[in-house]
C-alpha positions as CSV (number, residue, x, y, z in Angstrom):
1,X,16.1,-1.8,4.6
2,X,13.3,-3.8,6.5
3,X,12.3,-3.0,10.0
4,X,9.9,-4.5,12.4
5,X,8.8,-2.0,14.6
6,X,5.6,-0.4,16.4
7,X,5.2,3.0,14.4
8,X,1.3,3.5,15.4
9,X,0.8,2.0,18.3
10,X,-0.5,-1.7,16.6
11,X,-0.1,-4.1,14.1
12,X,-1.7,-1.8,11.5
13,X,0.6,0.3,10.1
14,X,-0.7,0.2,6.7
15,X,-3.9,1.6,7.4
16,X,-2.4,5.2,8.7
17,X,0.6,4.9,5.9
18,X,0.9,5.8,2.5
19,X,3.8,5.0,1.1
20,X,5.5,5.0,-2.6
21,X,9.2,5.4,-4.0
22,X,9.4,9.2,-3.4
23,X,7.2,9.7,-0.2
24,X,5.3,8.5,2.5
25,X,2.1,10.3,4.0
26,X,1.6,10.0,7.5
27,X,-1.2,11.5,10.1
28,X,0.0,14.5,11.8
29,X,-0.6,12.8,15.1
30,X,2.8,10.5,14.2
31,X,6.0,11.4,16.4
32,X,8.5,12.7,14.9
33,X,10.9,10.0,15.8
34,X,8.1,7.7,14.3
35,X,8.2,9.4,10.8
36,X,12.3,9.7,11.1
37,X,12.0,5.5,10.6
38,X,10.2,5.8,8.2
39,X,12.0,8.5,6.5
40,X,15.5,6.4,7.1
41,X,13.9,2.7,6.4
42,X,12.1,3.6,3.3
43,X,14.6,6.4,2.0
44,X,11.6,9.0,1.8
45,X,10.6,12.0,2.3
46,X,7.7,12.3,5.1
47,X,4.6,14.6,4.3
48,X,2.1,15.1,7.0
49,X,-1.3,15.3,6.1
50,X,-4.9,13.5,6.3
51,X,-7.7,12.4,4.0
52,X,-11.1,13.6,4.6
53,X,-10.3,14.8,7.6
54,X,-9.2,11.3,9.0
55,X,-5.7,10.1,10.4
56,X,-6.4,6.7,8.3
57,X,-4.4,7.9,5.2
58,X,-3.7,3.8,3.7
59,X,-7.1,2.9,3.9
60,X,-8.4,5.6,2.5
61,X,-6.2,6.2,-0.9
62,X,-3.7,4.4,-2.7
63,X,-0.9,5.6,-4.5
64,X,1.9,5.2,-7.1
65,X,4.4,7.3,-8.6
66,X,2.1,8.9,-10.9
67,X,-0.7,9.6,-8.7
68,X,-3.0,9.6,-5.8
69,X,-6.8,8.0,-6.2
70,X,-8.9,9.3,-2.4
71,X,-12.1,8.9,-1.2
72,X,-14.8,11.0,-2.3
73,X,-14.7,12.8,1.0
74,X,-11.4,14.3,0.3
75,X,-11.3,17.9,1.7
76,X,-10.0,20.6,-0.8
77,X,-6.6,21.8,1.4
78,X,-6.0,18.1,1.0
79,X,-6.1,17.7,-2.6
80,X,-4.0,21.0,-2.9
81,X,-1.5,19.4,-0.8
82,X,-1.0,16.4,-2.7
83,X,-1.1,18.5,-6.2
84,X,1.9,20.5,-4.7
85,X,3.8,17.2,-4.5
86,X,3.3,16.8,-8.0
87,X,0.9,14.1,-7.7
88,X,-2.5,13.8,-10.0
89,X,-5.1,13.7,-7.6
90,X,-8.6,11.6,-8.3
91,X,-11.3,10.7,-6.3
92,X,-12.8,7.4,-6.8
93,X,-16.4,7.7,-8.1
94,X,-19.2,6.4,-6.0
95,X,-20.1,5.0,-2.0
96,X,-16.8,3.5,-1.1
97,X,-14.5,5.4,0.6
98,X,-11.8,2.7,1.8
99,X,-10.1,3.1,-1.4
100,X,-6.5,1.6,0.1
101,X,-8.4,-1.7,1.6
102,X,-9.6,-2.4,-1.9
103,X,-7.0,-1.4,-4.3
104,X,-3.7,-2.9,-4.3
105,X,-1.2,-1.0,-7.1
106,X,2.4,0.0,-8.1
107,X,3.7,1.5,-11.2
108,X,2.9,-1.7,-13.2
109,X,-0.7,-2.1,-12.8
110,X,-3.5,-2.9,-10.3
111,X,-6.1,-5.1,-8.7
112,X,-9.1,-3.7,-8.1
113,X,-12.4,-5.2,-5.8
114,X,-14.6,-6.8,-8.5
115,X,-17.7,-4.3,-7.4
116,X,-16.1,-1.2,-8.5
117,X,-17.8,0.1,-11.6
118,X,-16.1,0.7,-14.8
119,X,-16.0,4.7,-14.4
120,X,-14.2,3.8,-11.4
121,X,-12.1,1.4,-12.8
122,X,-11.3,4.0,-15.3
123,X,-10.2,6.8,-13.1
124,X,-7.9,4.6,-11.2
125,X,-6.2,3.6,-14.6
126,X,-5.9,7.4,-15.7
127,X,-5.0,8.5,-12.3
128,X,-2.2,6.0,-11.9
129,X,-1.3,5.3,-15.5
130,X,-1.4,1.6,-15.2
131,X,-4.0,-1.4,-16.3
132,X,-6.1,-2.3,-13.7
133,X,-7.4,-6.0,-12.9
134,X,-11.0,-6.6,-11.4
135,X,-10.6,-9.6,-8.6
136,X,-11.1,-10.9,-5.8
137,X,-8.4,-12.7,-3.3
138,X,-9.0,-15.7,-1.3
139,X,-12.5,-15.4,-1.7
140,X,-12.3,-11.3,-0.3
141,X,-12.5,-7.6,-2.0
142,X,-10.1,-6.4,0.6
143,X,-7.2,-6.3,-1.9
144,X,-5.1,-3.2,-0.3
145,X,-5.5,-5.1,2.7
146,X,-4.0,-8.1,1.5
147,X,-1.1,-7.2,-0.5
148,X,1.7,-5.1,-0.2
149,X,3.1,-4.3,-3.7
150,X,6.4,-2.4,-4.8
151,X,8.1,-1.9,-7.9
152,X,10.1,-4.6,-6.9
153,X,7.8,-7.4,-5.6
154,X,4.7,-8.3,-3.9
155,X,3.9,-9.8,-0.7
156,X,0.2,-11.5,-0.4
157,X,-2.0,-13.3,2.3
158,X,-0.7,-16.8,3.3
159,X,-4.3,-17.9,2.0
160,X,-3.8,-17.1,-1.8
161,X,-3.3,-19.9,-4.2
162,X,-1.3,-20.5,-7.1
163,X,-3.5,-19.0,-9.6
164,X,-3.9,-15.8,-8.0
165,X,0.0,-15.4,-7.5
166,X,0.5,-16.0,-11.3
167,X,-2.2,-13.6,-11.7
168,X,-0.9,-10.9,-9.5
169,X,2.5,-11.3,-11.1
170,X,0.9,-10.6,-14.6
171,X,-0.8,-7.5,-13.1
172,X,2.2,-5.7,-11.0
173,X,4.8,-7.1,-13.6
174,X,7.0,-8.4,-10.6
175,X,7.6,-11.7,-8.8
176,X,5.9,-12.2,-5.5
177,X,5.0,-14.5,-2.5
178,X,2.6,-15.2,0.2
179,X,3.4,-14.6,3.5
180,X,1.9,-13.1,7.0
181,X,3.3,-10.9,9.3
182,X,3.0,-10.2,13.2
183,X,2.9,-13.6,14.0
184,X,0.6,-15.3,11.9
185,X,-1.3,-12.1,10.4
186,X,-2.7,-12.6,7.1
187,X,-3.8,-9.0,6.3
188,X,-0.2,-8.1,4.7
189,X,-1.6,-5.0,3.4
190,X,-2.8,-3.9,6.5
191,X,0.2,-4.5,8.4
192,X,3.2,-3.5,6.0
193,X,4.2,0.0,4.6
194,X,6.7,-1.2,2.1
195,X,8.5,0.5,-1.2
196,X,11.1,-0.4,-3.7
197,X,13.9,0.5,-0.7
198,X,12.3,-0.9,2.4
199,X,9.6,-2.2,4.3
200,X,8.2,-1.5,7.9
201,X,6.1,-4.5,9.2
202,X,4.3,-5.1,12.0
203,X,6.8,-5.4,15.3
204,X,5.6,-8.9,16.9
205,X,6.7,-10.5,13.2
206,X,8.7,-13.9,13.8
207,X,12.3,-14.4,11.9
208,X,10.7,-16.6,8.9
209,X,7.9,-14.5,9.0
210,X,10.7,-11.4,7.9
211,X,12.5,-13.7,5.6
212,X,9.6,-14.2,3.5
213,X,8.8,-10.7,3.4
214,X,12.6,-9.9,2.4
215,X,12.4,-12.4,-0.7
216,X,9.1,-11.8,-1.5
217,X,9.2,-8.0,-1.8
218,X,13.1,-8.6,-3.7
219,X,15.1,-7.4,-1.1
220,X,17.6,-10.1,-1.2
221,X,19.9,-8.9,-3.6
222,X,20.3,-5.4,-1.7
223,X,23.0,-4.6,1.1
224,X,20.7,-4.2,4.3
């Protein structure tokens, strides 16, 4: 199923949102009726929770359906929470603590921000189970914030050339696309939740804007 639709309040949806096949985390703040679409478009369950504290649960870890990599800061109810949903739980060695706006990853593999060290590079791979890619994307470390990546396909920033769409397709092991959302948005990442069964994107997006986010993410051959 994809939806266009104001879940947060603005265009950034993946910034508060967590999503993978099995579950979304959202703030605790979110409505109700809020995390019911996302519970219905993404065919999910919904966990409340936060990270470090913070409602800003995409930007601060990234996720696949083997585990959970979390800033630093992570309190310890937190990790216990997402240990309970029978996720491995990692925090990603040294200062950065945006670990969703510079890690884009599905079950496949990962790119990772080109200054992350190799102990971090290493946690995220054993975390995750996956290879993980350092690079950067048009010229920017702000993977997470420029793709949104599924088992099923990738969407990244109309900005990306050729090379880095054959490169993210080696990586994830699935076809993909650039594309913006909300009207001309670049920052994909930012403003998509997306899985394997749906995506939420940001609520201004334009008709060809959606079409591109259908194909790209390989939603064409389902029944929507």
């Amino acid at each position: 199923m994809l939806k266009r639709v104001d879940i947060v309040g603005n265009p950034n949806v993946g910034v508060f949102v967590l999503t993978t096949d099995d579950m979304a985390i959202v703030p605790y703040t979110l409505l109700d009726e809020k995390a019911d679409i996302i519970k219905e478009t993404l065919d999910v369950d919904v966990v409340k929770s936060s990270i470090s504290g913070s409602s800003l649960i995409g930007s601060l870890a990234v996720a696949n359906s083997n585990g959970i990599v979390v800033s630093p800061h992570v309190l310890d109810r937190e990790i216990e929470q997402f240990e309970k949903l029978g996720l491995k739980v990692a925090t990603l060695p040294g200062q950065y603590t945006a670990v969703g706006n510079i890690i884009a990853a599905n079950d496949n593999g990962a790119i990772v921000s080109p200054f992350l060290g190799e102990e971090a590079i290493e946690v995220i791979e054993e975390t995750l189970d996956v290879d993980a890619k350092s690079s950067s994307i048009v010229g920017s470390d702000i993977i997470g914030s420029l793709i949104t990546v599924t088992n099923k396909g990738f969407l990244m920033s109309n900005q990306a050339v050729n090379s880095e769409i054959n490169f993210a397709q080696e990586v994830f092991g699935v076809e993909g696309d650039i594309g913006t959302v909300g009207k001309g948005i670049p920052l994909v990442g930012a403003c998509t939740i997306s899985n394997s069964n749906g995506a939420i994107v940001a609520k201004d997006s334009t008709g060809p804007e959606m079409a591109r986010v259908e194909e790209a993410l390989g939603f064409l051959d389902d029944d929507f």
